[in-house]
N, C-alpha and C positions, 0 to 999 in steps of 0.2 A: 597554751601559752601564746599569748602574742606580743609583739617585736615590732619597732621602728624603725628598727635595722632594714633600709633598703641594700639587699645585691646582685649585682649583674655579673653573671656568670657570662666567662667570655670561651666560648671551647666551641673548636671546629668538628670533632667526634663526637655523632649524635647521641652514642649510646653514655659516653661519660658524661656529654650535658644532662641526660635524662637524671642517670645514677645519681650525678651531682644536685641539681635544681631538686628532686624527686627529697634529699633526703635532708634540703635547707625546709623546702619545706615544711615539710612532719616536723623539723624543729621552730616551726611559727613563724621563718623569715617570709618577708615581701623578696621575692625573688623575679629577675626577669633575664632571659638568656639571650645571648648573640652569639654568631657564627663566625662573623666577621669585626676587624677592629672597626671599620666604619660603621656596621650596625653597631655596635658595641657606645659609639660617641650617638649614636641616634636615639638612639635605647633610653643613656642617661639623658641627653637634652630634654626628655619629651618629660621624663619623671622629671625632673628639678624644675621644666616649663609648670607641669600641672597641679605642682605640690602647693605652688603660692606661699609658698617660704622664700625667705631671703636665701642668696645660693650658702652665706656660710653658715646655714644652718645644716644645709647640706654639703658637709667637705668629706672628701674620698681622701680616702686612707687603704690604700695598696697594700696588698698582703707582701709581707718581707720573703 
């Protein structure tokens, strides 16, 4: 399966980032992790710079 679903997993514990990233993956997300909130703003800039979309094609939608 693949998905155009971009998400950036934001988690300071590396093994739950693994676990987590580890199992978007297997389900066909484009997945990219941060550590930190300002990696995290650097992470998205660089995907919404290289996609060459307009940004609200790309709008984020926070998990409730």
């Amino acid at each position: 399966m693949t998905n155009d679903i971009f998400i950036l997993v934001v988690e300071d514990e590396t093994l739950i980032e693994e676990i987590v990233v580890s199992g978007l993956e297997d389900a066909g997300y484009t997945v990219v992790a941060a550590h930190t909130a300002e990696d995290a703003i650097a992470q998205l800039e660089k995907a919404i710079l290289s996609s060459g979309h307009p940004g609200d094609r790309h709008r984020c939608e926070p998990c409730a």
